[in-house]
Each structure stands twice: as C-alpha cells, then as structure tokens.
Backbone bond lengths (Angstrom), bond angles and torsions (degrees), N, CA, C in turn:
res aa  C-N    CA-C-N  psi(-1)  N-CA   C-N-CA  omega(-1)  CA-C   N-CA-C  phi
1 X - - - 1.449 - - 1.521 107.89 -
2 X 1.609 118.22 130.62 1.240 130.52 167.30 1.904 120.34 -79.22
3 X 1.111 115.16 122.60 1.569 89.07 157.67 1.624 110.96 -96.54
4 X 1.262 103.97 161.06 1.308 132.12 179.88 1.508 122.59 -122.61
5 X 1.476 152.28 145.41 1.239 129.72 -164.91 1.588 96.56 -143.05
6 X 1.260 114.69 95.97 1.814 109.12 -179.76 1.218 113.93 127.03
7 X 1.186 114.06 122.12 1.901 123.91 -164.61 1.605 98.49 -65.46
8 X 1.193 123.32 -45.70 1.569 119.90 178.07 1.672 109.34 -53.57
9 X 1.368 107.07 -40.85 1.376 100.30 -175.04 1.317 125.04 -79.09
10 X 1.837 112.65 -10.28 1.373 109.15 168.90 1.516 96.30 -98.52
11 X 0.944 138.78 6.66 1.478 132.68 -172.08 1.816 92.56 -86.62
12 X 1.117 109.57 -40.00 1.529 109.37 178.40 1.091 126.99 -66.41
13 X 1.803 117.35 -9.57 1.377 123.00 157.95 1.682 118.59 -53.19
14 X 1.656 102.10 -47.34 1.226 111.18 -174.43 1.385 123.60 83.55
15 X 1.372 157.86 -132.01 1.261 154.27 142.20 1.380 127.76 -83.46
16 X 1.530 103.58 8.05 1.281 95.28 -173.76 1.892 118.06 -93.65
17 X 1.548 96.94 18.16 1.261 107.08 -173.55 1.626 107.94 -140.24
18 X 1.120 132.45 158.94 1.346 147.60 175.97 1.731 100.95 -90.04
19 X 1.278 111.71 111.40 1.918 110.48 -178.45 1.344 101.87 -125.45
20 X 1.480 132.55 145.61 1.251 119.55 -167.51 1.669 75.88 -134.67
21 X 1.650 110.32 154.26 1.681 105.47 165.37 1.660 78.92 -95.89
22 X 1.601 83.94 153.26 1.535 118.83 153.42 1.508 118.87 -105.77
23 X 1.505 129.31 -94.34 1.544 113.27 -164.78 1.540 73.53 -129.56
24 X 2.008 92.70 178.43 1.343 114.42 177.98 1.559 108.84 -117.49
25 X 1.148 130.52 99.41 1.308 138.14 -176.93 1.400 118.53 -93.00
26 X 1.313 108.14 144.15 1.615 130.04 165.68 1.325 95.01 -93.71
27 X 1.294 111.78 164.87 1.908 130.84 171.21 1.712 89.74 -157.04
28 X 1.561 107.13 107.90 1.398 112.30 -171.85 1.708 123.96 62.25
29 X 1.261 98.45 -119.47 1.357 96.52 -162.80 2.066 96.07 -105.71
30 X 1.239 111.67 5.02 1.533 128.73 -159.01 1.750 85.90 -57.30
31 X 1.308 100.54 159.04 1.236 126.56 159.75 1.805 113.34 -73.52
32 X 1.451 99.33 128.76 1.536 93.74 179.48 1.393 133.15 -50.93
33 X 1.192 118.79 153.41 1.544 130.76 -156.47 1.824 108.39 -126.91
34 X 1.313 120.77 113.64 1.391 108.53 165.34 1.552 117.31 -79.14
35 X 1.609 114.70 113.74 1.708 114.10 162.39 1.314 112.11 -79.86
36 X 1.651 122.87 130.54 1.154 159.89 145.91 1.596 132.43 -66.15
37 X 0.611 133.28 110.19 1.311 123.39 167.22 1.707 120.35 -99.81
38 X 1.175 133.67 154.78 1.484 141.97 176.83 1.223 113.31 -111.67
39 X 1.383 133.34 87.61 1.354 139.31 -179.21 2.055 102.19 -47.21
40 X 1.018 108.69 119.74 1.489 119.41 161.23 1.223 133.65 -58.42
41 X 1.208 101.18 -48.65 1.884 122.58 -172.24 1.231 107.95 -150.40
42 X 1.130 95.00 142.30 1.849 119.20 -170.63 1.249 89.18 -148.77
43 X 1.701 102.05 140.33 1.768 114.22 -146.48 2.215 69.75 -107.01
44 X 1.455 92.24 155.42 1.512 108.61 -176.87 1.485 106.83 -69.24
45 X 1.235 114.30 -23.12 1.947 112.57 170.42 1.615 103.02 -67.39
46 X 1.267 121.12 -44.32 1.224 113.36 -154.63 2.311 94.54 -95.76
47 X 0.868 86.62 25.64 1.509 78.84 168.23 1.828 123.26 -89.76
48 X 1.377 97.36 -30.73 1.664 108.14 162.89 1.725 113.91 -42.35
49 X 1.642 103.46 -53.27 1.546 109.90 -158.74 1.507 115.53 -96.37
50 X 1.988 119.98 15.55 1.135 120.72 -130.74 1.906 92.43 -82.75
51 X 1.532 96.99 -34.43 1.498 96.13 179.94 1.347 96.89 -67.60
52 X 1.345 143.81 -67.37 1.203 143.67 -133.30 1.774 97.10 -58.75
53 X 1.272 122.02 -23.68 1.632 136.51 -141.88 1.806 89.80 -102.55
54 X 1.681 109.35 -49.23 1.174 118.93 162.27 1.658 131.22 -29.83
55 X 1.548 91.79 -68.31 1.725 111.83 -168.07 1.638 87.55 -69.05
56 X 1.300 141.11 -37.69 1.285 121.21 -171.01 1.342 110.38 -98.33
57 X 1.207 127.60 -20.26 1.927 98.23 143.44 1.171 124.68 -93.23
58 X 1.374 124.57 28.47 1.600 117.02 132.69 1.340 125.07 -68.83
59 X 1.450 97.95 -59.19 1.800 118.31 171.38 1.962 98.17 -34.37
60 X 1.113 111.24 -71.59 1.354 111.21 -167.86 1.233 100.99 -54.66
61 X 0.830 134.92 -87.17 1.926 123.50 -177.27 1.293 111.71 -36.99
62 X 1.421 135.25 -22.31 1.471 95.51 152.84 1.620 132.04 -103.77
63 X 1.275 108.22 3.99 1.354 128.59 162.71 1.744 100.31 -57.81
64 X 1.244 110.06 -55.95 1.749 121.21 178.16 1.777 102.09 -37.62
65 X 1.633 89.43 -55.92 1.560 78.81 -162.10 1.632 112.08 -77.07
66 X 1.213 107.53 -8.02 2.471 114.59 160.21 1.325 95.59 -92.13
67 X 1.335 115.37 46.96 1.359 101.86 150.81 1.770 115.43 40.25
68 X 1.340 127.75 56.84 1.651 131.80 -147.05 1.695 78.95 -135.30
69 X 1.094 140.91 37.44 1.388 133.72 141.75 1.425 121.45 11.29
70 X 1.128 110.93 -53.81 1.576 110.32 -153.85 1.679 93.33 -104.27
71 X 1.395 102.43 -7.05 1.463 97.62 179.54 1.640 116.51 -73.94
72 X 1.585 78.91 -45.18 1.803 100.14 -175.22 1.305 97.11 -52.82
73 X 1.566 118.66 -64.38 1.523 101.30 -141.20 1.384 101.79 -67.86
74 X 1.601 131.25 -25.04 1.098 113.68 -177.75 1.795 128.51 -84.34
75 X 1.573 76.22 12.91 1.955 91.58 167.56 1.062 124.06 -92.65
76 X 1.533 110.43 -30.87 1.352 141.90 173.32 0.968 110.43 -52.37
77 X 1.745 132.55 -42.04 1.660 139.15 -160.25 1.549 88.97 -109.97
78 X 1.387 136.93 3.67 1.525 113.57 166.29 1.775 95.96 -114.63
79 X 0.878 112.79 3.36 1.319 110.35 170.06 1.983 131.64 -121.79
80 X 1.459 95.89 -3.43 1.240 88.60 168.42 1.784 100.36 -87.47
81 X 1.481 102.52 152.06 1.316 126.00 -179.18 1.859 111.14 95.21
82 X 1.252 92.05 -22.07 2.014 89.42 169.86 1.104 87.08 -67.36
83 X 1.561 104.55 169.48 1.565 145.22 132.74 1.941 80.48 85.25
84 X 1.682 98.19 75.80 1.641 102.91 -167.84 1.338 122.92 9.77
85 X 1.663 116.47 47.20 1.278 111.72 -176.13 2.175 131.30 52.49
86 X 0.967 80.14 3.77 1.710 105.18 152.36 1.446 117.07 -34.56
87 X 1.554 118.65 -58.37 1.377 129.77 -171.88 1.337 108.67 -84.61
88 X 1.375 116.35 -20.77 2.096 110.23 -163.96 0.975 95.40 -37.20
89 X 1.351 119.51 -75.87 1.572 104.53 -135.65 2.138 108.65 -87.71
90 X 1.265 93.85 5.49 1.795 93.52 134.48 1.282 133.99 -43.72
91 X 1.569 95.04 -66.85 1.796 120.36 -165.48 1.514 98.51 -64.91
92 X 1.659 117.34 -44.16 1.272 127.08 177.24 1.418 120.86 -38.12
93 X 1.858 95.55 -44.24 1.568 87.22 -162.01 1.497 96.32 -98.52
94 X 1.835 138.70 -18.38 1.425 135.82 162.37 1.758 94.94 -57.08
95 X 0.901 118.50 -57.65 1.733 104.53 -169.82 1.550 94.82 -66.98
96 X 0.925 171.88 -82.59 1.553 153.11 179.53 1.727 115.06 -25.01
97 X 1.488 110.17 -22.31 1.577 102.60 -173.36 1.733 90.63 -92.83
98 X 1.384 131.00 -64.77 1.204 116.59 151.00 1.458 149.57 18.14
99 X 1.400 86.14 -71.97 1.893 103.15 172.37 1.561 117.01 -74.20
100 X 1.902 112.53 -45.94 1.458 95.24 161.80 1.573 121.01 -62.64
101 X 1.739 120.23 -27.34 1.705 98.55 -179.95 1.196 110.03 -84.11
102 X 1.614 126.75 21.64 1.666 118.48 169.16 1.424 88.84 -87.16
103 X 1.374 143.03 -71.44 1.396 155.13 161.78 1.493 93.74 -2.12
104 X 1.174 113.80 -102.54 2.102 137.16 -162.48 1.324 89.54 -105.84
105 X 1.776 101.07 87.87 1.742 101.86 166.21 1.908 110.18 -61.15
106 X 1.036 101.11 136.25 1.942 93.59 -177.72 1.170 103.38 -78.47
107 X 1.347 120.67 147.16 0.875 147.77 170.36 1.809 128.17 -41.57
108 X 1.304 123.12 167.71 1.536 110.54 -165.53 1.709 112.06 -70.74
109 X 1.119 108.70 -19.47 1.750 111.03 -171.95 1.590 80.90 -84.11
110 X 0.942 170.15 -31.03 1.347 144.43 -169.59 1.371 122.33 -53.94
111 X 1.383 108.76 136.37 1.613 104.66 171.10 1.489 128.99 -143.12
112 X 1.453 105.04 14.71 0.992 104.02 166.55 1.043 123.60 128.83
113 X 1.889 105.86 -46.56 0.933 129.58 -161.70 2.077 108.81 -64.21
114 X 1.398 113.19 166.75 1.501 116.09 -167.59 1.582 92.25 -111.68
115 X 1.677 118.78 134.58 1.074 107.21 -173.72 1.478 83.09 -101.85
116 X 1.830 132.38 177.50 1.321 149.58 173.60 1.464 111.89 -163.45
C-alpha cells in the first residue's frame, strides 16, 4: 500500500488504480488534507468482490464521519483482511478511534478531521 496526500493527486491516478481515502489531516495550522491510499495487490479471489469491497469502504468513511459507529465497526469486520490485508492495521487503528467515541461521544465541533 502507497500513501498519497491530496484528492488532485489521487485523481491523477485515474482508474487505473484502486484508491481508498483514509483520514483528513491537519499538520499545524495547514489546511486540511485528504489521505489516500493505493492498494498494490489484490489477491486473484478477491478480484470478483473488488468493487463491492470498494463502495463499502467508502460507505464506511462516510458513515465515520455521521458518527454511524455501529456501521463502521461492522464494516470494519467484513473488510479487514481484503485488499491482501494492506488496510488492517487502518481498520485497527479507526476501530480503536471508534471505541473511545462510543465511551466520550465528541463533541459537536468534531469532524473528524486528524490533527499532527
């Protein structure tokens, strides 16, 4: 898995690649940033389901950002181990961010975004 940092810059992939967003980060005072990733390898079983695997970690990231908890995690457990396990320890660390906002739901200014 590649990261990538900026919708223009995965837009320049084009279709000839599988790009999933990951989070939207600040670094200081920066204007927010969409992270991307570029899946590398996709195992030949999972080429049947590659859209289906797609549209639902899109769905889940924006379910993430409505606060849809129960959506994620159960997107999280049909999708960790696709995309040759490339993403786990993504899902690992959104299902860990998750579990503290079931605990201390955040507050209304939250958005999602990753500060650095």
């Amino acid at each position: 898995m590649n990261i990538i940092l900026g919708e223009s810059s995965m837009q320049q992939l084009g279709d000839k690649y599988i790009t999933l967003e990951l989070d939207t980060i600040t670094i200081g005072n920066s204007t927010p940033i969409k992270a991307f990733c570029v899946v590398d390898t996709i195992p030949l079983t999972e080429f049947p389901k590659t859209e289906n695997l797609k549209k639902m970690h899109d769905t889940m990231m924006k379910e993430y950002h409505s606060r849809n908890w129960s959506f994620c995690e159960q997107a999280i457990e049909h999708l960790h181990g696709a995309w040759n396990g490339e993403l786990d320890t993504f899902y690992n660390d959104l299902l860990e961010r998750i579990n503290a906002y079931k605990e201390n739901e955040p507050d209304e200014a939250w958005t999602g975004i990753i500060s650095k």
